[in-house]
N, C-alpha and C positions, 0 to 999 in steps of 0.2 A: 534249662531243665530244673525241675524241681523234683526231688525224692524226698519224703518226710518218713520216718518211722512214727509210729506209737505204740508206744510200751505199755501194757497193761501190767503192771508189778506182779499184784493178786490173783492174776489169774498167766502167768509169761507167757501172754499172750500180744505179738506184735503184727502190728496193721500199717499200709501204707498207701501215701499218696502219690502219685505222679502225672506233672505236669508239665505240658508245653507252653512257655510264657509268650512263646509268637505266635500261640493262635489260640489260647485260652484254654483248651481243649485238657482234659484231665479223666485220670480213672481213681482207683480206689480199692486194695486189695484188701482181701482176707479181715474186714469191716468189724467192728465191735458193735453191739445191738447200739449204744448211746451214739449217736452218728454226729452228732453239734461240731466233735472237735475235728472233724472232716470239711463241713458244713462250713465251719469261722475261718480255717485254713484256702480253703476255695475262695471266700468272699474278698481275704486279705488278698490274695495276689491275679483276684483279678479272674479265678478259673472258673469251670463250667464241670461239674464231673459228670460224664455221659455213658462213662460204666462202669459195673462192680464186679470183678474178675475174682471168684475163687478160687485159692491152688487145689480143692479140696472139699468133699462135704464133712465139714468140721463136728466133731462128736465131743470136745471139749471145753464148748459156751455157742450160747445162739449165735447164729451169727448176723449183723446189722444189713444185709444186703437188702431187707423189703425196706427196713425204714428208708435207704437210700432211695428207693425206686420209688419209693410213693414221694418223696420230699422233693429227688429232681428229676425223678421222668428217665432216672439213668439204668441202658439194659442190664442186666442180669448174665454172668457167661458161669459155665464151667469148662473142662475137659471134656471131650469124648467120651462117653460110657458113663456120664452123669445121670443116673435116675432122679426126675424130680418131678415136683406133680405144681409146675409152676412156670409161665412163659420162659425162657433161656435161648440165648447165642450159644451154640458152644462152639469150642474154638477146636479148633486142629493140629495137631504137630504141626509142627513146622510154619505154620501162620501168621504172619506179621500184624501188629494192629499199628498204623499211622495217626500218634497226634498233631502231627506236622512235621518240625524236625524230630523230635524224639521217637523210636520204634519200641516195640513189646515185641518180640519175640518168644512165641510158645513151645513150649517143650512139653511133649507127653511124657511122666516120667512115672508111672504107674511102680507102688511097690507098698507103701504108705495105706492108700489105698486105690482100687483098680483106675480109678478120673485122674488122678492126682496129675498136674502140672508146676512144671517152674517157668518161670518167666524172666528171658533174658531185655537187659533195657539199654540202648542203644542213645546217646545222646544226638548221631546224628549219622541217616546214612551213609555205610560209607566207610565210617571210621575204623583201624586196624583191631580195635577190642572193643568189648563192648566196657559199660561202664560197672556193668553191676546182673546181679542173678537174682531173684527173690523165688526162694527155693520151698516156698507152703512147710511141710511135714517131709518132704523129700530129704534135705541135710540139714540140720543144726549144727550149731557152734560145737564141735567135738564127740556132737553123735550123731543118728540118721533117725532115721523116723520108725517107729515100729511096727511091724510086719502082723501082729500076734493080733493088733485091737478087733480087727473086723473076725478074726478066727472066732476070738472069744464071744462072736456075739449073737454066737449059731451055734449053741453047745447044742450036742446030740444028733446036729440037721445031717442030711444024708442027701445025694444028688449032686447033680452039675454045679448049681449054684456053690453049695459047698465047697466042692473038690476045688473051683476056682479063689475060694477066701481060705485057705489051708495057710498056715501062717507061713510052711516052708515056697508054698510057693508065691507068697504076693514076696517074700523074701529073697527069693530070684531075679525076682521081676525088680526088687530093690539094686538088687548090685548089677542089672544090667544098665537101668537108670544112671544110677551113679557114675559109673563108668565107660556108657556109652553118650552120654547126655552131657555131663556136669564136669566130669575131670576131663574132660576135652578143651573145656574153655579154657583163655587164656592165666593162669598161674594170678594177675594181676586184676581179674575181675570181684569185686566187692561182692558179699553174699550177705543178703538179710534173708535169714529163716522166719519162719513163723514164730517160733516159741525160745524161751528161754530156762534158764536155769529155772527148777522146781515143777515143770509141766510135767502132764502122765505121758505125756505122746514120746518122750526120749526118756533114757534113763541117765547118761551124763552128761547134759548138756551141760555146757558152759555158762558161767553168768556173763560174757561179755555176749551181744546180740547183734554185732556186724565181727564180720572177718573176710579172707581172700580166698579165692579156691587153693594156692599156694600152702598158703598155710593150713587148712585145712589137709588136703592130701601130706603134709607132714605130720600134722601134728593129732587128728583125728582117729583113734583106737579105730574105727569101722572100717577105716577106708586104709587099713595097716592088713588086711585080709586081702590077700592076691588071688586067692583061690579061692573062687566061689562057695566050695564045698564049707570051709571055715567061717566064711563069711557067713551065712545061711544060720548055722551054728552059733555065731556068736550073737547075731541079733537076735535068735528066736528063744535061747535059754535063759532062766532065770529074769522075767520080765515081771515087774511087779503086777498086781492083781488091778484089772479092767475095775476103774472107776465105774459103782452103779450108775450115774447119770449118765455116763454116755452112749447109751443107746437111746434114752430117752431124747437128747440133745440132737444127736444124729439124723435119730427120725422127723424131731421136729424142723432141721433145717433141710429135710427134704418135701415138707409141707407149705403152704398157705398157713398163717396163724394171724394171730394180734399182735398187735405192734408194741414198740415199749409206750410204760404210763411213765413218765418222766416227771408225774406232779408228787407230791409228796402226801404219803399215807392219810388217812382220813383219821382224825383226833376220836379214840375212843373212852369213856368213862371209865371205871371199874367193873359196875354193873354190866357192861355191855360186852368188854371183855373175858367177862368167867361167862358170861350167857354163851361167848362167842365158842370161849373152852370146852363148855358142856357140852354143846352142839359138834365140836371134832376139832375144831383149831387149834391148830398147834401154834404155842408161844413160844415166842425165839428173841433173845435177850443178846446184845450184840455188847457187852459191855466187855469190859476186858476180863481177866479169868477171876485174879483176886477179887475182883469189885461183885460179879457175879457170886460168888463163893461166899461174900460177907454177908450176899440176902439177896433172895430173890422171890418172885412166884411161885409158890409150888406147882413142878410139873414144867416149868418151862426150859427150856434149851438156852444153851449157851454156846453161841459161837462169834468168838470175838471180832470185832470190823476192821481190825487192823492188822487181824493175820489173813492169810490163804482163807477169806468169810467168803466166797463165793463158789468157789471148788467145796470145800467141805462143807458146806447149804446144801450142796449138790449132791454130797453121799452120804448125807443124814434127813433129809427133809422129806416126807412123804411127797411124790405129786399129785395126789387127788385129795388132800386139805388145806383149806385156807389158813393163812400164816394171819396171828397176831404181833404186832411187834410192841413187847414190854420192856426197853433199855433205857437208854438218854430220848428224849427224845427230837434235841435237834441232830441225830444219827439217823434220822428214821428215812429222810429222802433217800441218802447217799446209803444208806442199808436196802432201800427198795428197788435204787438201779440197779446196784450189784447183785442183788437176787437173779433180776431181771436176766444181766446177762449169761445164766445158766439155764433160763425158763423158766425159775420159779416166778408165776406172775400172780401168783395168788394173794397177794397182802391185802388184807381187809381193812387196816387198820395199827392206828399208835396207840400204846396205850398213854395217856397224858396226865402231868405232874408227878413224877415218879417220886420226888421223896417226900409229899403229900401224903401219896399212894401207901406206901411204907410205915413212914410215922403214925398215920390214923388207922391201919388194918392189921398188927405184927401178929396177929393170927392166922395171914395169908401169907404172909413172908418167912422162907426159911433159910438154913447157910448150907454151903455144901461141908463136906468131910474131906480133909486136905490130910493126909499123912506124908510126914518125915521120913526120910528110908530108915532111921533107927525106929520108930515106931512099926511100919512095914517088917524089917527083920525081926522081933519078936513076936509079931503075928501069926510068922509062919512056923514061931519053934511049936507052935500047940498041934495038937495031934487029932484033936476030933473038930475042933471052929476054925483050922485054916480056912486064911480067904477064898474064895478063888483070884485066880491075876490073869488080868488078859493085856496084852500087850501090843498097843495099835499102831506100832510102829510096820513098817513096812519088809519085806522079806530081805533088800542088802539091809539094813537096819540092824536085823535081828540076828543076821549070820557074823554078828561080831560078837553075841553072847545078849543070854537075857535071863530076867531075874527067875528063880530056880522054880521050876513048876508053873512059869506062864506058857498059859492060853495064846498063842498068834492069831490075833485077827486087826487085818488093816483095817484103819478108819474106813478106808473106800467098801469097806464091805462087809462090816460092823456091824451095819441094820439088816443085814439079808439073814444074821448069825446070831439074832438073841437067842433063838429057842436052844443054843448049845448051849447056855448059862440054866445054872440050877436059881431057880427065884426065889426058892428057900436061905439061896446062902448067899454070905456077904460076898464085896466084890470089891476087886482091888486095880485099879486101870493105870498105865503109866505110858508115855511115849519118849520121846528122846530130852525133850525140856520140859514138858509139864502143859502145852498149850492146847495138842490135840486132847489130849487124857481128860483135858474137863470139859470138852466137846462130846467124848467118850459118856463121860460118866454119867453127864446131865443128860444123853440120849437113854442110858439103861434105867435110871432113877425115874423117867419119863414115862417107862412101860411097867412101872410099876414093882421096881428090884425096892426093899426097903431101907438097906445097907450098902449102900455105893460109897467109895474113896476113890481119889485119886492120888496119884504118886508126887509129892513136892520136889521138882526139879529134875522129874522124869529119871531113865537111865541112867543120863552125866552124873545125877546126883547120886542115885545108890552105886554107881562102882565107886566112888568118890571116898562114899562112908562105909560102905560093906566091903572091903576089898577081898575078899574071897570069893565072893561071887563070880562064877563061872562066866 
């Protein structure tokens, strides 16, 4: 048997293979849109993947399951109760899939959301345990999957459809999952979840991305809740705020769409660039923050390619405008998959020889506004030019203290909340180290704030130097 993980860092988000080497015969779970490195894995050892088993319709990156089907012809499954507007198998509680000696055993374990399945995998019938569970959005390394996503994505809706997406009740439906389904298995069977430390789908998950049902039933906060009533309780309060992208996500892997472009952005001039700007594109600068900060575009976005740049692409990027890309520009492939696996498929375009670009124009080029928290604290001793502070950290984040008279609004929801900023008045952004905050800044500088800062070295830094600060 063959079990592979892959780890998506930037987005913890993990995918897997499994195969039978006595009959070639392979599937492919919970798929990332770039499908190659499923594709090279098949070819080395000889497999066939013949289908693509979601735990899940995934609302946290596209997910790769057309490109799989169009590349090998392999079906398509969900859970029962999967809406989709696209050929599907879907599988059954209790339903075994045979790749010869290796079994998939399905579990319906609805809670996550109403489809959701785990899948138990069996090395060979027969055997006293199985070998392993891949449990989608169902359990994480030290959390469970959250109940609240699909609530939150029907504000106001009223009817059946609703009353069945109520967060306390797909949260029911989680710890019957759990505990009729998952902690039954044997103590000794391996768990690979979907996601990892940093995802929105849990809120403490783990950075390790395998563990045993054993240990989890000890070691797991969720699964320390006996009593339904608490349990219900503890996964539905205080959940951070529903990433804007995912609904858009959501929808779209319950679509027909276009496939990923996998080739690398089309080399744009200067000229062709600001024509592209004038016209509504938006320029997105992937460089890292300081480098961005020391000169860029006027107008263009900054989100760096080596942090979380495909999730936060994702709750700051419009989706109905074409993306320019103005940074390095050998980033610009590996900038354009990564869009990609969020749906943004819009890239027009690199813009090309940037410190050409730079040197011959510095009347296009400006820096950002970086303040020190000692600079920050004297800001605010003034009484009529206080900034404002908005603070794009997230709600646990922020229930540890935050700088005096910040605005809360998470990055994930930043761009739905400009119109609460005064555009008359300067503006002061910070997050935990400094990385979101110029993601921040350069989104509010971009609609046209004419005083934007951000905080150097984020939170850590001002209680650091302010220690009064509440």
């Amino acid at each position: 048997m063959i079990l592979s993980q892959h780890y998506l860092s930037c987005l913890s988000q993990a995918s897997y293979l499994i195969g039978d080497e006595s009959t070639g015969r392979a599937v492919v779970v919970d798929p990332r849109r770039d499908v190659g490195v499923y594709l090279d894995e098949a070819a080395q050892h000889g497999l066939l993947i013949e289908r693509v088993i979601e735990t899940h319709i995934h609302a946290d990156f596209l997910s790769g399951h057309l490109e799989l089907a169009a590349r090998t012809g392999a079906v398509i499954s969900y859970g029962e109760g999967a809406q989709v507007r696209y050929p599907v198998d879907l599988l059954k509680d209790g339903q075994r899939i045979s790749l010869g000696e290796v079994i998939i055993e399905v579990l319906a374990t609805p809670g996550h959301t109403p489809e959701s399945i785990c899948l138990v995998v069996w090395e060979r019938e027969g055997n006293e345990a199985p070998y392993g569970v891949l449990t989608g959005d169902t359990l994480f390394v030290g959390d469970v999957g959250r109940p609240d996503l699909l609530a939150s994505a029907v504000p106001g809706s009223a009817g059946p459809v609703a009353d069945e997406l109520t967060a306390e009740r797909l949260a029911r439906q989680l710890y019957r999952s759990l505990h009729e389904k998952l902690l039954v298995l044997p103590p000794s069977t391996r768990v690979f979840p979907a996601h990892g430390a940093g995802s929105s789908c849990g809120r403490q998950i783990s950075t390790e991305t395998t563990s045993t049902i054993g240990d989890q039933r000890r070691q797991n906060y969720a699964l320390q809740y006996i009593n339904e009533r608490d349990f219900v309780a503890a996964v539905t309060e205080g959940q951070p705020p529903r990433p804007a992208y995912f609904a858009y996500d959501a929808s779209a892997n319950r679509e027909l769409h276009g496939l990923l472009d996998e080739s690398g952005p089309l080399p744009l001039g200067l000229d062709e660039v600001l024509a592209r700007q004038q016209a509504g594109a938006v320029l997105l600068d992937a460089r890292e923050p300081a480098n961005f900060a020391a000169g860029h575009l006027k107008g263009a976005l900054n989100i760096g390619l080596q942090g979380r740049f495909a999730e936060w692409a994702g709750d700051v990027l419009p989706r109905d405008r074409d993306i320019v890309l103005t940074g390095d520009a050998e980033l610009g492939k590996e900038a354009r998959i990564r869009l990609g696996r969020v749906g943004l498929d819009r890239v027009v375009g690199q813009l090309t020889d940037l410190a050409t670009v730079f040197s011959d124009n510095p009347g296009l080029v400006v820096p950002s506004s970086r303040l020190a928290p000692a600079q920050l604290a004297k800001l605010l001793e003034g009484q009529d030019d206080a900034p404002q502070i908005v603070d794009v950290r997230s709600p646990s984040e922020t229930a540890a203290g935050t700088v005096p008279g910040a605005l809360p609004l998470p990055l994930a929801v930043l761009a739905e909340h400009l119109g609460d900023l005064d555009q008359e008045r300067p503006v002061v952004v910070y997050c935990a180290s400094g990385y979101r905050s110029q993601i921040a800044a350069s989104l509010i500088a971009s609609v046209g704030f004419a005083d934007v800062s951000d905080l150097l070295g984020g939170y850590s830094a001002w209680t650091s130097a302010v220690p009064a600060a509440p």
